[in-house]
C-alpha positions as CSV (number, residue, x, y, z in Angstrom):
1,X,13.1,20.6,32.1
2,X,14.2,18.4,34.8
3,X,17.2,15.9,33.8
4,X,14.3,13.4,34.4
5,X,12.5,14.0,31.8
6,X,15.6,14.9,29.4
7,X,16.6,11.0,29.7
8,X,13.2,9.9,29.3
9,X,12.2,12.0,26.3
10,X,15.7,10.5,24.8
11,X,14.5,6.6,26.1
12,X,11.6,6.8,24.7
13,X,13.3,8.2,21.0
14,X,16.1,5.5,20.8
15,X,15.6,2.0,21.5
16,X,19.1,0.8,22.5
17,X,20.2,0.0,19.5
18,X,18.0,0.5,16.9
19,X,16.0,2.4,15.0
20,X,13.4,5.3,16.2
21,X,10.1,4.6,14.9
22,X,9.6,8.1,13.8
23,X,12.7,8.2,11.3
24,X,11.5,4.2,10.1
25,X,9.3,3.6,7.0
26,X,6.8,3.1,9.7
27,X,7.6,6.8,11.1
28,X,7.4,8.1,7.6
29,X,3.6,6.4,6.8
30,X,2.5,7.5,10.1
31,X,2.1,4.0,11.0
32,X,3.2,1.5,13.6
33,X,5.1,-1.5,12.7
34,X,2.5,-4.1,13.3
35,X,-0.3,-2.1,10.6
36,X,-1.6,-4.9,8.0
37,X,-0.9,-4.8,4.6
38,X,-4.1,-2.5,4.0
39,X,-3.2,0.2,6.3
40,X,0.3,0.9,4.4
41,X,-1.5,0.6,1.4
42,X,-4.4,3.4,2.6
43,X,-2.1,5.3,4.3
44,X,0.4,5.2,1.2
45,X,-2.1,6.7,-1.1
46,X,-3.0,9.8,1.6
47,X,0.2,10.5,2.2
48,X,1.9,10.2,-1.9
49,X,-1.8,12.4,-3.1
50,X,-0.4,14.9,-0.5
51,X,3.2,15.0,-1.8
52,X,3.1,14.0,-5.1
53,X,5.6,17.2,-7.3
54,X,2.3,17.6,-9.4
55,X,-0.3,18.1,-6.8
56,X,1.2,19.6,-3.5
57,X,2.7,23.3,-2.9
58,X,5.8,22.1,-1.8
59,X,8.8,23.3,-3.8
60,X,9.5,21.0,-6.3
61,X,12.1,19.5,-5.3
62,X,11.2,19.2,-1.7
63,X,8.2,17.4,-2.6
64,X,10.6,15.1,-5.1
65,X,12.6,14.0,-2.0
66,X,9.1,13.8,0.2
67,X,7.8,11.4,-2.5
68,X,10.7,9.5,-3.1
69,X,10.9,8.5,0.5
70,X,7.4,7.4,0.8
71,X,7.8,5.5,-2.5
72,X,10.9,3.4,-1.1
73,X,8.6,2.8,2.1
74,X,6.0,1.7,0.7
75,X,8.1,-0.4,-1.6
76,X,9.9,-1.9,1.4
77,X,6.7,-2.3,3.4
78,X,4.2,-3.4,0.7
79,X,6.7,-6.6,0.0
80,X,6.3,-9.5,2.5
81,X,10.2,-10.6,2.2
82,X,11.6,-7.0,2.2
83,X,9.4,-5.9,5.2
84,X,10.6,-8.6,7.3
85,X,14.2,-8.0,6.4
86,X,13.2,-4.3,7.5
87,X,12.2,-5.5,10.4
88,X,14.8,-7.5,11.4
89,X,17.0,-4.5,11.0
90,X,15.1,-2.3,13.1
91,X,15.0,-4.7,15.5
92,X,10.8,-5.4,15.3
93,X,10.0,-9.0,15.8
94,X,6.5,-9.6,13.8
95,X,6.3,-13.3,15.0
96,X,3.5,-12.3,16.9
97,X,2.1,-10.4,14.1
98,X,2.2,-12.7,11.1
99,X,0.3,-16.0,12.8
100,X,0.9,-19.2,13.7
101,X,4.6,-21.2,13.5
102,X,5.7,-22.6,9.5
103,X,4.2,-26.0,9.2
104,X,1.5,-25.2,11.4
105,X,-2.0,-26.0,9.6
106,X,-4.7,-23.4,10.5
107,X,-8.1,-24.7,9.1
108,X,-9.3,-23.0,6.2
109,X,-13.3,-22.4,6.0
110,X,-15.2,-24.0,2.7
111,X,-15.2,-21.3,0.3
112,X,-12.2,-19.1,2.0
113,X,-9.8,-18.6,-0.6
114,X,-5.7,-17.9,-0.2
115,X,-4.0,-15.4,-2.1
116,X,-0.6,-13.9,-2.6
117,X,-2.3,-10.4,-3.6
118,X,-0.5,-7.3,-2.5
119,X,-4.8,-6.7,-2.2
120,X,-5.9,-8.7,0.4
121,X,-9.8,-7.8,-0.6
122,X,-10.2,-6.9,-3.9
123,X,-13.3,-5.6,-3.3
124,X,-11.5,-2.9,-0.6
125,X,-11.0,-0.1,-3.1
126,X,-12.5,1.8,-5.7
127,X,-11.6,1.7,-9.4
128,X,-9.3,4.7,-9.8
129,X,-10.3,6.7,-12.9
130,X,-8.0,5.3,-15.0
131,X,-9.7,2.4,-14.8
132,X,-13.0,3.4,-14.9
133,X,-11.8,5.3,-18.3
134,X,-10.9,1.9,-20.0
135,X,-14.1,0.4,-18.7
136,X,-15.4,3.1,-20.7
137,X,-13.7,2.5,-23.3
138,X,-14.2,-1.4,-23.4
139,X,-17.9,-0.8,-23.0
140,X,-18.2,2.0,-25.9
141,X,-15.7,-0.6,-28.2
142,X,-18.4,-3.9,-27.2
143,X,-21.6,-1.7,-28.4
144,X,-20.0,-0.2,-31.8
145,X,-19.0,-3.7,-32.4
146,X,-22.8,-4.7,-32.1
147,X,-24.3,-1.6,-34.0
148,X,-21.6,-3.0,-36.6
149,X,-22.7,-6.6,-36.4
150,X,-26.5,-5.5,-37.0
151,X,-25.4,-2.8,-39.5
152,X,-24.0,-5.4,-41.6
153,X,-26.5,-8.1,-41.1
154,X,-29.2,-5.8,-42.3
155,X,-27.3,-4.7,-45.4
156,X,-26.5,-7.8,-46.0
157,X,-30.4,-8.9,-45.8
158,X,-31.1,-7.5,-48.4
């Protein structure tokens, strides 16, 4: 290796002063620091189904650590507040990123609505099992309660 490519290979790790992208919550998700809210969220999930103590084949408590980390990144990133402060302290500037200047009124479309969701589509994911369990469950709870109804009504009939 020429001392060349020694300096670049350490330019292109360290930005003077602040942090290498590869040991930042970015580095970590396997993301860059301008991914939308979505991609941490998608790439979140891959990454904690991978590393999660009670699915992976890690040692225990090498996959504890693993997890932990990509839990306080995605807690970091997946907050609006917390990732800019992030940001600011790795020295990423997302004004370019995040839209147009405060007190700058974009036009909204009829029907477009504004939200605050950590989801920005609803609609983006799938209903984990969990929740398609207490769908079940709801649904199961709604039809006994008719049978019930029309149990009673009968007997009652009479």
């Amino acid at each position: 290796m020429t001392p060349n490519e020694g300096t670049a290979k350490d330019k292109s790790q360290k930005i003077s002063g602040k942090t290498p992208l590869g040991s930042s919550h970015y580095g970590l998700l396997g993301l860059h620091p301008s991914a939308t809210a979505i991609e941490i969220r998608r790439a979140y999930r891959e990454l904690s189904k991978l590393y999660h103590p009670d699915t992976t084949d890690l040692p225990p408590s090498v996959a504890t650590a693993k997890f932990q980390q990509l839990n306080n990144a995605y807690a970091t990133l997946s907050n609006p507040e917390r990732r800019l402060a992030y940001d600011l302290k790795i020295g990423y500037s997302r004004l370019n990123v995040i839209g147009p200047p405060p007190g700058f009124n974009t036009p909204v479309s009829p029907g477009q609505k504004t939200s605050n969701s950590a989801y920005l589509d609803p609609t983006d994911r799938p209903l984990s099992p969990g929740e398609m369990f207490a769908l079940s469950i709801m649904g199961a709870t709604l039809v006994g309660c008719l049978i019930l109804a029309i149990a009673i009504g009968l007997i009652r009939g009479n």
